[in-house]
N, C-alpha and C positions, 0 to 999 in steps of 0.2 A: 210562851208559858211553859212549852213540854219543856225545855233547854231551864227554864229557871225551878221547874219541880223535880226534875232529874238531879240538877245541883242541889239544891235543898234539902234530898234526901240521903246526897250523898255526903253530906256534913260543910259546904261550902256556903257560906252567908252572903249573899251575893243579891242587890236591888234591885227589883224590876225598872227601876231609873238607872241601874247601872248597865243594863243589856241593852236600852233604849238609846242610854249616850253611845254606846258603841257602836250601832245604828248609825247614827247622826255622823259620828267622825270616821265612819267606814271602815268600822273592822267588823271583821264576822265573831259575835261572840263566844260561836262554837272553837274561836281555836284559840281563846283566852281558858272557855271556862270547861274545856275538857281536859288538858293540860293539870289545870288548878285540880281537879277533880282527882288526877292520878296525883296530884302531889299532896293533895290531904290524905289520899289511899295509903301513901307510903308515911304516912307521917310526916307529914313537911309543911311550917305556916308560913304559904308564900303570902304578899298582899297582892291582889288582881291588879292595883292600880300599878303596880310596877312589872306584871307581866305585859301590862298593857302599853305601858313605857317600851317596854323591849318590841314591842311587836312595833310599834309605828317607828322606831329607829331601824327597822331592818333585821330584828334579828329571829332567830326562828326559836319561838316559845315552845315547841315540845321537844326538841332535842334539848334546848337547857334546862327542862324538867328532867330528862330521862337522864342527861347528866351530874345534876344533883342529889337524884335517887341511887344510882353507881355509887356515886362519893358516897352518900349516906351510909350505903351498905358496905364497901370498902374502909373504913372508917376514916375517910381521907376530908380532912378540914377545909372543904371547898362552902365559899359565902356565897349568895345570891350575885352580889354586887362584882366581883372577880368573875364569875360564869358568865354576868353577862356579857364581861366586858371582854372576856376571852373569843366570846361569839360574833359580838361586834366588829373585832379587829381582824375576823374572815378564818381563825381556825377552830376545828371540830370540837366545841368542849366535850363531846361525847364521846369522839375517839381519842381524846387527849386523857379526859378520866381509864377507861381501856386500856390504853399504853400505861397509864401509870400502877393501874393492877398488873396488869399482863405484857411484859416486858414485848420489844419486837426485834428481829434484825434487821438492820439495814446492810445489803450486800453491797461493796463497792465495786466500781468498774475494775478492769485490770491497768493496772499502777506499772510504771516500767520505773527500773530504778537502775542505777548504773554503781557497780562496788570499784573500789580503789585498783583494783586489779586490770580495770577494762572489760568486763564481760557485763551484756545487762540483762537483769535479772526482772522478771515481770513476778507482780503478788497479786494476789487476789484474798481480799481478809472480809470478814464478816464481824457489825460490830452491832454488838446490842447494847439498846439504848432503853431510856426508864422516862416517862415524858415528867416533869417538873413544872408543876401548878403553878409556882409561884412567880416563874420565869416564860409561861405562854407568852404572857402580850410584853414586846418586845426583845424577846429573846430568838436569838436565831434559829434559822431548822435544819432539815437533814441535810441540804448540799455542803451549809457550813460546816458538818460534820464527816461528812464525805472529803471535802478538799483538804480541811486538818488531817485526816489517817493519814491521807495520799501523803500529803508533804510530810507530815511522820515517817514513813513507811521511805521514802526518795530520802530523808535525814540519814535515817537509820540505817540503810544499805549501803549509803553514799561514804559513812565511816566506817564500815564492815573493808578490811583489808583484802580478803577475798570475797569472790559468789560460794566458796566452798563451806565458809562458816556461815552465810546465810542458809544453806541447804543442809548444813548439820543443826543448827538450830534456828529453825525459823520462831520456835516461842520466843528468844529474844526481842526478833521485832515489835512482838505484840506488849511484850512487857516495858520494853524504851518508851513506844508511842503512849502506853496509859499514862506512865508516872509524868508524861508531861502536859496534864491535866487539862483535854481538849477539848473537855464540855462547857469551859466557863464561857459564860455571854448567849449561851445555846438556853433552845427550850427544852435540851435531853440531859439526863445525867447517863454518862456512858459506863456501863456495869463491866463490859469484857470486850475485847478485843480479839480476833481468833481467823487466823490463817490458813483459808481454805487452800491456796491453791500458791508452789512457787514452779516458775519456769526458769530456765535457764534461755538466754536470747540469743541475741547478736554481740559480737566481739567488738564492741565499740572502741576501744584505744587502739586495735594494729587497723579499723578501717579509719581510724584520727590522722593515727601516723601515715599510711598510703596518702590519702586526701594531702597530708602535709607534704610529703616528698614530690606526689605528681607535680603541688604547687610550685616547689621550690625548683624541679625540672624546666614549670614552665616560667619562671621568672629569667633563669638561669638563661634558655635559647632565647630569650627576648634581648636579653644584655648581650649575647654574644650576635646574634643579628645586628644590635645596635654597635654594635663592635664592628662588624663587617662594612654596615654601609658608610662608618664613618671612614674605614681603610680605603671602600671604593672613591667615596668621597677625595680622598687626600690622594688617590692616586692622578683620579680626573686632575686633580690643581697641579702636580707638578705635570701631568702632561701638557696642559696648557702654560704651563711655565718654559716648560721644554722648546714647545714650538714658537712660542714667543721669542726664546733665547736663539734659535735656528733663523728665526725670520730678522732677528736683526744681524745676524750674522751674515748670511745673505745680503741685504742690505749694506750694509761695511765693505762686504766685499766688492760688489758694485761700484762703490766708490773708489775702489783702488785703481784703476787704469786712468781712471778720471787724474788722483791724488800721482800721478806717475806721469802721466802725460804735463800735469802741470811743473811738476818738479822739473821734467828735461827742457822745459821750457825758458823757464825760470834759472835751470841752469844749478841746481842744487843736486841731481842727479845726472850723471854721464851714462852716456851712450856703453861702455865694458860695463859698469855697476847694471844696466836697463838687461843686456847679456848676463851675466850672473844671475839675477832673479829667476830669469826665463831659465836657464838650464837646472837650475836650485829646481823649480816648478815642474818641470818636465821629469826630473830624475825620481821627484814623489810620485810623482802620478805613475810610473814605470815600477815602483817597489810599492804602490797598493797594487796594481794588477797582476807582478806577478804574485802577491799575497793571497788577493783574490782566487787564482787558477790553484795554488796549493791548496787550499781550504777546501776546495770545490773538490779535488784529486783527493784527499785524504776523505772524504764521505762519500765519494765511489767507492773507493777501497774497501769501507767498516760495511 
């Protein structure tokens, strides 16, 4: 009874069956019909039964009154039915009406950008943003407007021939990234763009190049390795070819006194011809060693 002579005299027409059902379907009437209260205060004819809608869907009835009342006084054409649905879908209609009187900044992280030149260049920009009523429920939020600068900001410096015209006019940045209109699909309209902070970095293109050259260094010893072992490789074969050709050589020769003895048998070789070999044989063997003993004498000498 106090809750329904309270409303009563504060200009809200509201049933003692209506505070009763709300009872029964478990809402507390005090947070239908105090809400209603302050929005008959401000002049505003809500109907209970669809605050009452709002309340059992989840949403919170006195922040969408107090942001109705903003709108009101803002003169911003926000409907019941858009509020609540803005509430609904989990963001602030009451700091969303606020940002749309009173603009905000959103500062972004620091941004690394690399210019044509090789040097890279860090920014740091500051961008104010206007929240857009009409674009809350499904329209994107700040990070998609954070990642747009950023990748505006990495465009723009990435065409910049040097870091020395980014550092003489960093307004440029600001003015490239607006005009390529980063608020569409967003729940902000983006007012200004504005460059707090630029550094100068690390010299990315001669630590490209190093990277590149150590690379090409180490491709380079790898192929010449592969070079080597295939030289060692091809030596080992004809060594074993060598000795191969030594051992049948060897072999061959073995057979000569045999191939000798048979001949003087046989009668194909004489006994002066078997004398000839042997003094031919003996006279080589006399002119390697004395070759030998010279060789030996001339590397005492040096």
């Amino acid at each position: 009874m106090g809750l329904w002579i309270t409303a009563f005299f504060s200009g809200v027409r509201i049933k003692i069956s209506d505070l009763v059902g709300m009872k029964l379907r478990r809402v507390r009437p005090s947070r239908i019909v105090n809400p209603s209260i302050k929005a008959t205060k401000a002049g505003l004819n809500l109907d209970i039964s669809g605050l009452e809608a709002h309340y059992l869907a989840g949403g919170n009835v006195n922040t969408l009154v107090d942001a109705l009342i903003a709108a009101q006084r803002a003169n911003i054409p926000l409907q019941f039915e858009r509020a609540a649905a803005i509430d609904l879908a989990g963001r602030n209609v009451l700091e969303a009406v606020q940002v749309s009187v009173n603009p905000k900044v959103i500062e972004t992280p620091n941004i690394s950008a690399v210019a044509q030149d090789g040097i890279e260049v860090i920014v740091k920009a500051k961008v104010t943003v206007r929240a857009n009523i009409d674009r809350l429920v499904g329209g994107a939020g700040e990070e998609t407007i954070i990642a747009r600068v950023g990748e505006g900001i990495v465009t723009t410096v990435g065409s910049s021939k040097s870091y020395k015209s980014v550092l003489e006019n960093p307004d440029s940045i600001s003015k490239v990234v607006l005009e390529k209109g980063l608020d569409s699909g967003t729940a902000y309209e983006i007012l200004s763009i504005d460059i707090a902070d630029v550094d100068v970095a690390r010299n990315i293109g001669a630590r490209l190049q190093t990277d590149q050259a150590e690379a090409d260094k180490r491709i380079a010893e790898a192929k010449a390795s592969e070079r080597r072992a295939m030289a060692l490789a091809r030596e080992q074969e004809m060594k074993a070819e060598v000795e191969a050709m030594r051992a049948k050589v060897v072999e061959a020769e073995s057979e000569v006194p045999i191939a000798m003895a048979q001949a003087l048998k046989s009668g194909n070789l004489g006994a002066i011809d078997y004398y000839k070999i042997k003094n031919l044989n003996s006279d080589t063997d006399m002119r390697n060693s004395i070759s030998k003993t010279s060789d030996k004498t001339k590397k005492e000498n040096k």
